[in-house]
C-alpha positions as CSV (number, residue, x, y, z in Angstrom):
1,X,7.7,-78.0,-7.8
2,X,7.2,-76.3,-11.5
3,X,7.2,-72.7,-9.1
4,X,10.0,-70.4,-10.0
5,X,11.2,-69.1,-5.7
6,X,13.0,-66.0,-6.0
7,X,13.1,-65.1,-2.0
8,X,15.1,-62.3,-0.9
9,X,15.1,-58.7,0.7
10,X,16.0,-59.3,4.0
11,X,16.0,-56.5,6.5
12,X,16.4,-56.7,10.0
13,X,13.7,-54.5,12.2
14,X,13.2,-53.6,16.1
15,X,15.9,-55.5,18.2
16,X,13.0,-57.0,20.9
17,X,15.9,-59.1,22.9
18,X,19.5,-58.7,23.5
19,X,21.3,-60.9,26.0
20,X,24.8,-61.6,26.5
21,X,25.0,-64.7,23.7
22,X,22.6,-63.2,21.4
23,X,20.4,-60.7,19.7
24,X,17.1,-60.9,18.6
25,X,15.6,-58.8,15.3
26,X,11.7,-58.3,14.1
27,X,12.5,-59.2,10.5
28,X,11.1,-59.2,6.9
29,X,11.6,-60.5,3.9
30,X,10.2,-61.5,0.4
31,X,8.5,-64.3,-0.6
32,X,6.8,-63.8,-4.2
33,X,4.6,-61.1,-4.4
34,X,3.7,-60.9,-0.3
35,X,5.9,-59.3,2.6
36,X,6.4,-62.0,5.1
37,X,7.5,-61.1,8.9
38,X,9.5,-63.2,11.3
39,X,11.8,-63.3,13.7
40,X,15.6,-63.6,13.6
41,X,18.0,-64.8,16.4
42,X,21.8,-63.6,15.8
43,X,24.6,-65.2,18.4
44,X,26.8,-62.8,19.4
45,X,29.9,-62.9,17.8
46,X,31.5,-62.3,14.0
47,X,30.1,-66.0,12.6
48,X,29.8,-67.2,10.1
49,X,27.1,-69.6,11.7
50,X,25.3,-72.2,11.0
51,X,21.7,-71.7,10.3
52,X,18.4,-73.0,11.0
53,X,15.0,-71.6,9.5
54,X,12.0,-72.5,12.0
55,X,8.4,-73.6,10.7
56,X,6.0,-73.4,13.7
57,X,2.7,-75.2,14.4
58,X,-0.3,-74.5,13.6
59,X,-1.8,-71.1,15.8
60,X,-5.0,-69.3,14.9
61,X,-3.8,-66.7,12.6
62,X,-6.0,-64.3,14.7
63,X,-4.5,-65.0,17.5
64,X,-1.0,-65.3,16.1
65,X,1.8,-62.8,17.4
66,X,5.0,-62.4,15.8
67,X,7.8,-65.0,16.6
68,X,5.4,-67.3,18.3
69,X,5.2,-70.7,18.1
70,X,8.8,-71.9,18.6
71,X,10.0,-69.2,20.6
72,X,12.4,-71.6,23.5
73,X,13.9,-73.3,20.0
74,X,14.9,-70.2,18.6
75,X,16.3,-68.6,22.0
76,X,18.4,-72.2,22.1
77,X,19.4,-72.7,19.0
78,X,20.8,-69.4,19.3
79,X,22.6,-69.7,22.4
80,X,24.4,-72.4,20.7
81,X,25.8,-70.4,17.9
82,X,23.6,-71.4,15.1
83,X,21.3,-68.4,13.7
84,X,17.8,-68.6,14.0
85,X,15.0,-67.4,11.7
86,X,11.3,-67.8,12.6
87,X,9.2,-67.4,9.9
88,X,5.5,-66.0,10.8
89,X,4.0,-67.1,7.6
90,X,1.4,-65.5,5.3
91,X,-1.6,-64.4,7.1
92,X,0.3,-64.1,10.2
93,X,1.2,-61.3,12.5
94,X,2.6,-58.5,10.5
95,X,2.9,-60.7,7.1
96,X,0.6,-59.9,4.2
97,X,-2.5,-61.5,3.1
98,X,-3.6,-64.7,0.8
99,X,-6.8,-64.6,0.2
100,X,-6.9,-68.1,-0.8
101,X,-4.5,-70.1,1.8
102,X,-6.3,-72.2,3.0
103,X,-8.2,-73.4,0.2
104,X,-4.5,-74.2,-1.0
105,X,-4.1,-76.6,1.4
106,X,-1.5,-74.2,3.2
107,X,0.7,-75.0,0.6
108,X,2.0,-70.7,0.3
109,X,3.5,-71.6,4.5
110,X,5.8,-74.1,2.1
111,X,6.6,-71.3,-0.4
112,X,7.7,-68.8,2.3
113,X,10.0,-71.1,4.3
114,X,11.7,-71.9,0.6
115,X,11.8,-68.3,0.0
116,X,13.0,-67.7,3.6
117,X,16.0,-70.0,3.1
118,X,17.0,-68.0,-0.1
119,X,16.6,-64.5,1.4
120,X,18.6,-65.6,4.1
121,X,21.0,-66.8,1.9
122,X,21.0,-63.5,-0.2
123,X,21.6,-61.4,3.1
124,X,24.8,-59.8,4.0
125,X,25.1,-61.7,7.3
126,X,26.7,-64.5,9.4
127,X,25.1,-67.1,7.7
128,X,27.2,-69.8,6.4
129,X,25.6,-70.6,3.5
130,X,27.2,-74.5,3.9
131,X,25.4,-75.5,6.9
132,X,21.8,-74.4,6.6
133,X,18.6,-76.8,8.0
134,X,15.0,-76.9,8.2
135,X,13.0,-77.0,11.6
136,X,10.1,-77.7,12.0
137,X,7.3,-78.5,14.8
138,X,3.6,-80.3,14.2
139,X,2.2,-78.6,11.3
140,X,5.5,-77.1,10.6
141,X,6.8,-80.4,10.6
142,X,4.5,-81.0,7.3
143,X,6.1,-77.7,5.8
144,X,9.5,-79.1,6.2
145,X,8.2,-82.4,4.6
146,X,6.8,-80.6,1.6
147,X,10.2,-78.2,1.3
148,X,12.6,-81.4,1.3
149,X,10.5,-82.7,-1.5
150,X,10.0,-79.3,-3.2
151,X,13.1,-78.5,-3.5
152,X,16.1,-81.0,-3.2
153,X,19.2,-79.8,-2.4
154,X,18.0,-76.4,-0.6
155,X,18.9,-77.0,3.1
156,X,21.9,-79.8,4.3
157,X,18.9,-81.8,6.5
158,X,15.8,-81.8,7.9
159,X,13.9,-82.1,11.8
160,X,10.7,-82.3,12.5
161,X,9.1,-82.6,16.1
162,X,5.8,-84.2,16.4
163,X,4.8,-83.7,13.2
164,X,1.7,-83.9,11.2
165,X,1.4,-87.0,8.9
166,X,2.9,-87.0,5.5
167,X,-0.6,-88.1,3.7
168,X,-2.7,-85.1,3.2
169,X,-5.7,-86.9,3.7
170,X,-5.0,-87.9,7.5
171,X,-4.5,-84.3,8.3
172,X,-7.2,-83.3,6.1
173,X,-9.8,-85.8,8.1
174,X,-7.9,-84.7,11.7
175,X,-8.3,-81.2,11.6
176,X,-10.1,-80.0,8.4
177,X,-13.1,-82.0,7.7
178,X,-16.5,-80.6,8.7
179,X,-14.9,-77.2,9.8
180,X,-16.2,-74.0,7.5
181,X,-14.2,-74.1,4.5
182,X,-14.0,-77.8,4.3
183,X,-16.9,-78.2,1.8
184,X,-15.2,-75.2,-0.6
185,X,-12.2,-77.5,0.0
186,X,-14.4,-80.5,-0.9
187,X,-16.1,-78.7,-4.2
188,X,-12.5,-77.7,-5.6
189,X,-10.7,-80.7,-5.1
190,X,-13.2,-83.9,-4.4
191,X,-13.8,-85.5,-1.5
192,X,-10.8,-87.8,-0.3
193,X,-12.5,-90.4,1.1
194,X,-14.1,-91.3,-2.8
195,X,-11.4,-93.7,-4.6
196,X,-11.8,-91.5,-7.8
197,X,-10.1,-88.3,-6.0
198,X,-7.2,-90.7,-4.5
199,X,-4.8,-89.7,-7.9
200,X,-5.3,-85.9,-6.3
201,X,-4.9,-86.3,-2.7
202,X,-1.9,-88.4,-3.5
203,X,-0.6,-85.5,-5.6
204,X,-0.8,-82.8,-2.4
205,X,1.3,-85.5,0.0
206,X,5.0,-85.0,0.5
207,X,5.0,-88.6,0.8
208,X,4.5,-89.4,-2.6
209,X,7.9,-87.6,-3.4
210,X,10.0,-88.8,-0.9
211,X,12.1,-90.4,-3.3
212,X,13.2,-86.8,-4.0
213,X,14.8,-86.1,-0.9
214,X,18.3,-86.0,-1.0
215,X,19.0,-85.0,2.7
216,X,19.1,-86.6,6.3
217,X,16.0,-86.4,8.5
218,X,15.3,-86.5,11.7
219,X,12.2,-87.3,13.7
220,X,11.2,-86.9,16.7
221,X,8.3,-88.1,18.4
222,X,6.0,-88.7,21.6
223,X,4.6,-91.6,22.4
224,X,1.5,-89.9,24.4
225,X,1.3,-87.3,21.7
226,X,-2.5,-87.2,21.5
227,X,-2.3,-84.8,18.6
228,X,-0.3,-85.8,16.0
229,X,-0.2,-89.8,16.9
230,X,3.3,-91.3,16.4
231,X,1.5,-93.8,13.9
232,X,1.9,-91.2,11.5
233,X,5.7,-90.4,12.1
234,X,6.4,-94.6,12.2
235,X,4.6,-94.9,8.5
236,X,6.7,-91.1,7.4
237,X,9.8,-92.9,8.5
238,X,8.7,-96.5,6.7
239,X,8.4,-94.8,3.1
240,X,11.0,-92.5,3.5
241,X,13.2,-95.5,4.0
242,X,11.7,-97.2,1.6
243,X,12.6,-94.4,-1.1
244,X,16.1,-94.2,0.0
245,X,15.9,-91.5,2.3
246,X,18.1,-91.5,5.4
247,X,15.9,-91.1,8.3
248,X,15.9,-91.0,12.0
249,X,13.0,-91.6,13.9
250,X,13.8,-90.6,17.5
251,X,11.2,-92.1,20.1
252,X,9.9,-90.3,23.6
253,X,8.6,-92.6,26.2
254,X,5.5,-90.7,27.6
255,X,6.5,-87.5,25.6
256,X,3.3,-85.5,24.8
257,X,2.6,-83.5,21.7
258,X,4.8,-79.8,23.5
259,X,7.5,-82.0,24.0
260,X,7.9,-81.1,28.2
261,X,10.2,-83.4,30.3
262,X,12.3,-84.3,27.5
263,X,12.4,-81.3,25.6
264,X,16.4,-80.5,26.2
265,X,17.6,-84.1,25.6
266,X,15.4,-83.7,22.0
267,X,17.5,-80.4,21.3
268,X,20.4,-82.0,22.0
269,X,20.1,-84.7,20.1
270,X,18.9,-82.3,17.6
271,X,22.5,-80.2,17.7
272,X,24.0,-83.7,17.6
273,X,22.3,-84.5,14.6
274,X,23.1,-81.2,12.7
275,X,26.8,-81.1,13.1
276,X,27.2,-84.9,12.1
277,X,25.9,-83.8,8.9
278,X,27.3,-79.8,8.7
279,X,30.5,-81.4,8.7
């Protein structure tokens, strides 16, 4: 929150897909001292548009390619007129390296989506600079938890689809406790499940800030989703309320973590949802 996010130097790459409604750029852009890649959908046509910057799930960074991750949401989103920029995060694809990522909790993925709104923002392109969101999926729902806390006021709203929990310690004892790395983790920090590291653990949760949040949300969430159980989005949705937040929590019968069957009516609700509060 104290971080100074000066994001900018947005240039525009290889076109890898051009169709009749849109284009599609390799991109870069600046976020601190590191290069970070992505990948940018453009609707055809002189714009301005609004904008949406995606934060994908969580993908072995070994593994990672390029604009992976949320790859049907971009394509739609831009078929729809609204421009579309993928961010690969640090450590991923063609981005460059942070040595010490993980052992911050992930927390530089938050400072690149930040810095990715304002380079966007700083670009000579259609962007209307009104109508800007955050969207995010799983992990990258977390990122847009921690960005809407970060900073207030950034983006008009936020959406998140089965996202991780908004108490670091539930993701923490998920996904991150007992791998390698989790005792470094441990050593720094303490271990979360001792009362006298609570104050810490508290401090590294978006949910401890969520009277910060000054715009709408919207949730959405399976109830089969055996990865990121909809327990979690249910209690996000409870404190945000509780802080004043207005929040949506959108529920899927028999959805599953992808989001398969009802993937279209969750996008269209999701347009819905943005130009209610664009306007």
């Amino acid at each position: 929150m104290r971080r100074e996010y000066d994001g900018g130097g947005l240039r525009l790459g290889e076109e890898v897909l051009s169709t009749s409604t849109q284009t599609q750029y390799h991109v870069t852009y600046r976020s601190g001292d590191l290069r970070i890649s992505g990948r940018m959908a453009v609707p055809t046509g002189p714009g301005p548009f609004p904008t949406v910057v995606l934060a994908h799930g969580y993908i072995d960074p070994a593994y990672y390619v390029n604009g992976q991750g949320m790859t049907r949401e971009r394509a739609w989103f831009a078929d729809r007129g609204y421009v579309a920029l993928h961010v690969d995060y640090r450590n991923h694809a063609e981005s460059d390296v942070d040595e010490r990522a993980d052992q911050r909790l992930r927390l530089g993925y938050t400072e690149d989506v930040i810095n990715a709104v304002q380079a966007l923002r700083q670009w000579d392109g259609p962007v209307d600079d009104g109508r800007v969101a955050l969207v995010g999926r799983s992990m990258g729902g977390g990122v847009v938890y921690n960005a809407l806390t970060v900073r207030p006021g950034l983006v008009d709203a936020g959406v998140v689809f089965a996202p991780v929990s908004s108490d670091t310690v539930d993701n923490f004892d998920r996904w991150t406790r007992g791998d390698p790395g989790s005792e470094r983790i441990i050593a720094a920090y303490g271990d979360p499940a001792r009362p006298r590291n609570a104050a810490f653990w508290a401090a590294t949760s978006p949910r401890s800030y969520f009277g910060r949040v000054t715009e709408p949300v919207l949730i959405h969430h399976g109830t089969s989703d055996d990865t990121c159980p909809i327990g979690w989005s249910r209690a996000t949705a409870r404190a945000m309320r509780t802080d004043g937040v207005e929040v949506t929590l959108a529920v899927y019968e028999g959805e599953e973590h992808a989001f398969g069957p009802q993937f279209l009516d969750s996008m269209e609700r999701t347009d819905r949802f943005l130009r209610q509060h664009f306007a």
